[in-house]
C-alpha positions as CSV (number, residue, x, y, z in Angstrom):
1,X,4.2,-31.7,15.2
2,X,5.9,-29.3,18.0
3,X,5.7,-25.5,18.0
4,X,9.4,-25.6,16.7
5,X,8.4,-27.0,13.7
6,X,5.6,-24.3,12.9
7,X,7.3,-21.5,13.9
8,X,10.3,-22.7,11.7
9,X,7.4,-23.0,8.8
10,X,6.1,-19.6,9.6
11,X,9.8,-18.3,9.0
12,X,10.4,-20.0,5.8
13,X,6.4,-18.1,4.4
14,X,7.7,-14.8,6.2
15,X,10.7,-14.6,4.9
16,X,10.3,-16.0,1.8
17,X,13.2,-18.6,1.4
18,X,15.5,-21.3,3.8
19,X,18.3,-19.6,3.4
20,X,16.9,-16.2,4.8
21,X,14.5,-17.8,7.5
22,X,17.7,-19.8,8.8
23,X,19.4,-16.4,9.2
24,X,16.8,-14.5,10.6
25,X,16.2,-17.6,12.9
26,X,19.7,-18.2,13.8
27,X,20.3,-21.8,12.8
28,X,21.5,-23.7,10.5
29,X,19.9,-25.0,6.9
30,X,20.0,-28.4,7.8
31,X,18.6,-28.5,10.9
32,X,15.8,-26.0,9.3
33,X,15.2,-28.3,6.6
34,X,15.5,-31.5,9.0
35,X,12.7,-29.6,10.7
36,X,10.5,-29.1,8.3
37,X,10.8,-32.6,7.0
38,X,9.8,-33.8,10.0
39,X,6.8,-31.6,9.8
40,X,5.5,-32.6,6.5
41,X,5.9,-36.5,7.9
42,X,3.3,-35.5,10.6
43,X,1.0,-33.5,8.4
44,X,1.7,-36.8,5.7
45,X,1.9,-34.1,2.9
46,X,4.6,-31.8,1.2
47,X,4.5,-28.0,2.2
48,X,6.5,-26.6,-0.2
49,X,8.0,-26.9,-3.6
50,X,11.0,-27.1,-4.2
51,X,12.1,-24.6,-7.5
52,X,15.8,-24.4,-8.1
53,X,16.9,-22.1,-4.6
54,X,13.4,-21.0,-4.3
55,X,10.2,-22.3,-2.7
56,X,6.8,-22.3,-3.1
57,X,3.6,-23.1,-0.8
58,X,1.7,-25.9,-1.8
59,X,-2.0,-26.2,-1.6
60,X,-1.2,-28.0,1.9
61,X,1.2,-25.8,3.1
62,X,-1.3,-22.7,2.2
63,X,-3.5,-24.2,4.1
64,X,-1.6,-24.9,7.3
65,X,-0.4,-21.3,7.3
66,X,-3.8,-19.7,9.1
67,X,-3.7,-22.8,11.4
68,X,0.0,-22.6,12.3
69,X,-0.2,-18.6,13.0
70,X,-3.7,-19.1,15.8
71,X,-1.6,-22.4,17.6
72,X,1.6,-20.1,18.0
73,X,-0.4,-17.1,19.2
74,X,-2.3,-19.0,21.9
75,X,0.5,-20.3,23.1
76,X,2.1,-16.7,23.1
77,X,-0.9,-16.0,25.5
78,X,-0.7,-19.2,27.3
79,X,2.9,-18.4,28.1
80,X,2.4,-14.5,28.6
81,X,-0.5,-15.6,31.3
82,X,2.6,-18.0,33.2
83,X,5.1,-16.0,33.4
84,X,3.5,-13.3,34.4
85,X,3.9,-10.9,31.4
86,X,0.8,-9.2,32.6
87,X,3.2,-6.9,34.4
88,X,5.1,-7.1,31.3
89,X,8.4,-8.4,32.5
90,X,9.8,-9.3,29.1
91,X,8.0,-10.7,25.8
92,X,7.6,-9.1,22.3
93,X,5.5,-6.6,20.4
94,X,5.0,-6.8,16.7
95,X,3.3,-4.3,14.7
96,X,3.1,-3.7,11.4
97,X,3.3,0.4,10.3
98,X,3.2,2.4,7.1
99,X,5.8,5.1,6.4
100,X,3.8,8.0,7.3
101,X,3.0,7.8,10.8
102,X,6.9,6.4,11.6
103,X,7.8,9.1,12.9
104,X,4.3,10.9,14.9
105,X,2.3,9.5,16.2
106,X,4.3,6.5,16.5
107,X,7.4,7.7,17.7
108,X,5.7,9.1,20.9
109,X,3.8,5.8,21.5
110,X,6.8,4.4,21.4
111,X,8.3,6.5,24.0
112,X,6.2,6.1,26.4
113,X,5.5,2.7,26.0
114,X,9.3,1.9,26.1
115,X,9.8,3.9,29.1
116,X,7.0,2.4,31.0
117,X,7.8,-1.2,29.4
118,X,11.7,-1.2,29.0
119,X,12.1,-4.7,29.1
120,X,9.4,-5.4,26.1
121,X,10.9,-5.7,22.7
122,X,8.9,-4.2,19.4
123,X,8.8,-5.4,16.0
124,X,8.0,-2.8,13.6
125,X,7.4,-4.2,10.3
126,X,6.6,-2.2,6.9
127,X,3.5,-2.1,4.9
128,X,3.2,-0.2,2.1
129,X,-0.3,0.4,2.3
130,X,-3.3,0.3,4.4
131,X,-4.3,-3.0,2.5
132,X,-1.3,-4.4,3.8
133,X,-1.4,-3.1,7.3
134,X,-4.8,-4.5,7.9
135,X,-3.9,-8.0,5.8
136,X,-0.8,-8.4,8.2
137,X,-3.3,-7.6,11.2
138,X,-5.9,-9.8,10.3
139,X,-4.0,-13.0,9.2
140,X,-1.9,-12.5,13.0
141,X,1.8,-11.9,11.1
142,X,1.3,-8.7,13.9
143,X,-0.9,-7.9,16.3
144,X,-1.3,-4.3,15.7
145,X,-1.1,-1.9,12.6
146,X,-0.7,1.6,12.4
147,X,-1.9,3.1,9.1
148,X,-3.1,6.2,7.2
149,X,-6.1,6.6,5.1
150,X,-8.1,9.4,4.2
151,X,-11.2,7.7,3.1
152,X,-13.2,4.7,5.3
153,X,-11.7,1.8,6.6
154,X,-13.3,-1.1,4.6
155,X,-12.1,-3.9,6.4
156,X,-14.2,-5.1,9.5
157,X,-12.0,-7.8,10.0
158,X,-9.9,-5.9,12.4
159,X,-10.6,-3.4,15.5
160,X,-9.8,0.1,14.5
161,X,-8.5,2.8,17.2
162,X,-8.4,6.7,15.9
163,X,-5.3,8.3,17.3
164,X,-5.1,11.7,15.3
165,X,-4.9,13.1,12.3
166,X,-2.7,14.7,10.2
167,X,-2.5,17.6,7.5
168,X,-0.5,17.1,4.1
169,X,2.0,19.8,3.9
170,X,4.4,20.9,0.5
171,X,8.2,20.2,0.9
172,X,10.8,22.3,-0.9
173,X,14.3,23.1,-1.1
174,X,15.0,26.8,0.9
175,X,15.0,28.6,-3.0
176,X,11.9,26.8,-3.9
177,X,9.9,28.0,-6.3
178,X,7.0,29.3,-3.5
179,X,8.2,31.9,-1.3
180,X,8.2,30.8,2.4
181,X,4.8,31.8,4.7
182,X,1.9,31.4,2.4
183,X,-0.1,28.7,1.3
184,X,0.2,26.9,-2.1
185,X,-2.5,26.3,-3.8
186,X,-3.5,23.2,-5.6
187,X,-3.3,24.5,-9.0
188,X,0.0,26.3,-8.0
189,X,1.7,22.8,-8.5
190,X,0.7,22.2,-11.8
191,X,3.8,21.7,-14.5
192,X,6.5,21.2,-10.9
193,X,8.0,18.0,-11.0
194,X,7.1,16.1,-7.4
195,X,8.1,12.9,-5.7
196,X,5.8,10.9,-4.7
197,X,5.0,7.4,-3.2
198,X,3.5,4.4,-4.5
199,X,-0.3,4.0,-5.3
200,X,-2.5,3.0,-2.6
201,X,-1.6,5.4,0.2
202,X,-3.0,8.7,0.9
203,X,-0.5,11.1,0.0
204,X,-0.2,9.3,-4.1
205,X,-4.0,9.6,-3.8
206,X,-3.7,13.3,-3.4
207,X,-1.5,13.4,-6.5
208,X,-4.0,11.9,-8.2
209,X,-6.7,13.7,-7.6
210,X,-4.8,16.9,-8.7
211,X,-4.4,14.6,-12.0
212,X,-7.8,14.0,-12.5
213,X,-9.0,17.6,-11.6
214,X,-6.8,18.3,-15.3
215,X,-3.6,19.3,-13.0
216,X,-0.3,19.1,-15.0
217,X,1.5,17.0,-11.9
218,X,4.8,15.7,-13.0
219,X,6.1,12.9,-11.8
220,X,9.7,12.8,-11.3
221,X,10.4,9.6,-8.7
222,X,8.2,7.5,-7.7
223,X,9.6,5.6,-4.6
224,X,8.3,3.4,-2.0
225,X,11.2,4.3,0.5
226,X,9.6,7.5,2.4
227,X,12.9,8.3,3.9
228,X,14.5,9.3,-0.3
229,X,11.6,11.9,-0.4
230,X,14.0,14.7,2.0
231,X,17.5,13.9,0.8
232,X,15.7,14.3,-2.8
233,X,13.7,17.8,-2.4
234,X,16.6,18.8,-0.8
235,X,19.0,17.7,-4.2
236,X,16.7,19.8,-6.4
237,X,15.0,16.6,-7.7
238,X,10.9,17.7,-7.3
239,X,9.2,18.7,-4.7
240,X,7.1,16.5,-2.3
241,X,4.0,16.2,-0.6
242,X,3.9,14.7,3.0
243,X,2.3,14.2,5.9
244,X,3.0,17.2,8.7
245,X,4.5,14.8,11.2
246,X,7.5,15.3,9.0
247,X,7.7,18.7,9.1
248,X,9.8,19.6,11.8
249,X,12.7,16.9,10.4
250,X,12.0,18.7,7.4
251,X,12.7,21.8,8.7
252,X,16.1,21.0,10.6
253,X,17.3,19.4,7.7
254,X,17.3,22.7,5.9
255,X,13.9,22.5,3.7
256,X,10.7,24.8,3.4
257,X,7.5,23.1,4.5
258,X,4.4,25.3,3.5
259,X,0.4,24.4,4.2
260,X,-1.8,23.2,1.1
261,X,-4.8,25.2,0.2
262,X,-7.0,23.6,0.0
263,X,-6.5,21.7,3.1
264,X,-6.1,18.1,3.1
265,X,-6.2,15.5,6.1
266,X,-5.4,11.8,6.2
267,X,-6.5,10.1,9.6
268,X,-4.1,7.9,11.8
269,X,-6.1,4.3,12.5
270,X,-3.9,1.8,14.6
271,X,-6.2,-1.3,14.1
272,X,-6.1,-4.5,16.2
273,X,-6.9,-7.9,15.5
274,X,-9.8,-9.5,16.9
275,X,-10.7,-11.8,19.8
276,X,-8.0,-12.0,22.7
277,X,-4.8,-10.0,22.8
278,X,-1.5,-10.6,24.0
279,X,-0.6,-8.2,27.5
280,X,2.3,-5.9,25.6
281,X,-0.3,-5.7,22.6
282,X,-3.3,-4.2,25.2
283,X,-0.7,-2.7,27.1
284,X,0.2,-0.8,23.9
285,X,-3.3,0.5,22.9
286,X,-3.9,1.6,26.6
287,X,-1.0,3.9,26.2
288,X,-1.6,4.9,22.7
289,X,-5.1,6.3,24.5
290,X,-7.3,6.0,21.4
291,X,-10.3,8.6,21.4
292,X,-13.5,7.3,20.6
293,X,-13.4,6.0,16.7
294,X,-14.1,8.3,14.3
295,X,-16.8,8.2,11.7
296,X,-15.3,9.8,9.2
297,X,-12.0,7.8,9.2
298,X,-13.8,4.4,9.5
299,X,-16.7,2.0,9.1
300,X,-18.6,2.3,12.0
């Protein structure tokens, strides 16, 4: 068994297929598969099943997943701690991020990571939900998350970090139906048609709390792609609810943001797993320059 085989293995979970993992990995099928026969010879087991053009994980290959993801991470660290990444010369970032917060706070951590770090690469992958953020976190797929909630963190499995937090605003086209410079109440919404995301994230839970206080809230898309909610309010399709971080693109674009009443804030967490991290990962929460955590955004 070599590190080449399991992080091989790790791209064929991640990226759900041989096919894909050979692309994303740049080689070819064969040698992929040659690979990971070779690794089910050492582990004397099969890792996968073998469905038509799909796979599945076996019980053994399930297993090995947890295992493979810790012996590739400590030898991220062992090699980060040889080559001298602690002045963070090169080596890679992932993080795993919710729509949301894309755009602020990230995009500023970002920035000034990337201009302090310029030869470090970053990873962003999507979660759809806080659930996911903190799964991806805790299982090591990333080392950092960056997530919205507006209720407690349930998860102590990870190391949360409080960097801000952020108002829900209204989004409508310029000849909206709310004149511009005064706040919209939550009633005021009832029998508009609004796009919203999918269930489990803080602005859908908003929509359906107006639901369940007897609101007529009328759904007219429901999308998982945060970037369709502009170029839809802006095509007369509904109005949307979003975070304020997105209210200056908003506004450039050509649409009317107004303020909620009453007021409604979600909480930026960017969460950590636990035990040792990489240099670019602690490198990346000493720029983000968490606050203390919290209470009201998570479990102490």
């Amino acid at each position: 068994m070599d590190f080449r085989q399991l992080t091989y293995f790790l791209a064929i979970v991640d990226h759900g297929g041989f096919n894909r993992a050979a692309a994303a990995l740049y080689v070819s099928q064969p040698s992929l598969s040659q690979a990971i026969q070779a690794l089910e010879r050492d582990v004397d087991g099969l890792l996968f099943h073998r469905i038509g053009r799909r796979v599945v994980l076996t019980e053994a290959g399930t297993a090995l997943v947890p295992r493979a993801r810790e012996a590739l991470h400590a030898l991220e660290l062992a090699r980060a701690g040889v080559a001298s990444v602690r002045e963070l010369r090169g080596g890679r970032l992932e993080m795993a991020t919710m729509a949301s917060p894309t755009i602020e706070p990230l995009g500023t951590m970002i920035r000034r990571f990337t201009e302090r770090f310029p030869a470090v690469s970053l990873s962003l992958r999507v979660a759809l939900t806080p659930e996911a953020v903190v799964e991806m976190v805790r299982t090591g797929a990333c080392e950092l998350g960056l997530l919205v909630t507006s209720s407690p963190l349930a998860s102590r499995d990870v190391v949360p970090h409080h960097v801000g937090d952020d108002r829900l605003v209204l989004v409508t086209p310029m000849d909206g139906p709310f004149p511009p410079g005064r706040a919209v109440r939550a009633e005021q919404l009832g029998g508009h048609r609004l796009i919203v995301g999918q269930r489990g994230t803080g602005i859908r839970s908003y929509v359906d709390d107006l639901e369940a206080q007897g609101i007529d809230i009328r759904i007219a898309v429901e999308t998982e792609h945060r970037m369709a909610f502009l170029p839809l309010v802006l095509g007369g399709v509904g109005l949307a609810v979003v975070t304020q971080s997105w209210a200056a693109l908003s506004e450039r674009s050509g649409a009317l943001v107004l303020d909620l009443e009453p007021a409604r804030v979600q909480h930026n967490v960017l969460v950590s797993r636990k035990g040792q991290l990489t240099p670019a990962a602690e490198a990346f929460l000493e720029i983000a320059d968490p606050p203390a955590v919290d209470p009201q955004a998570v479990d102490p």
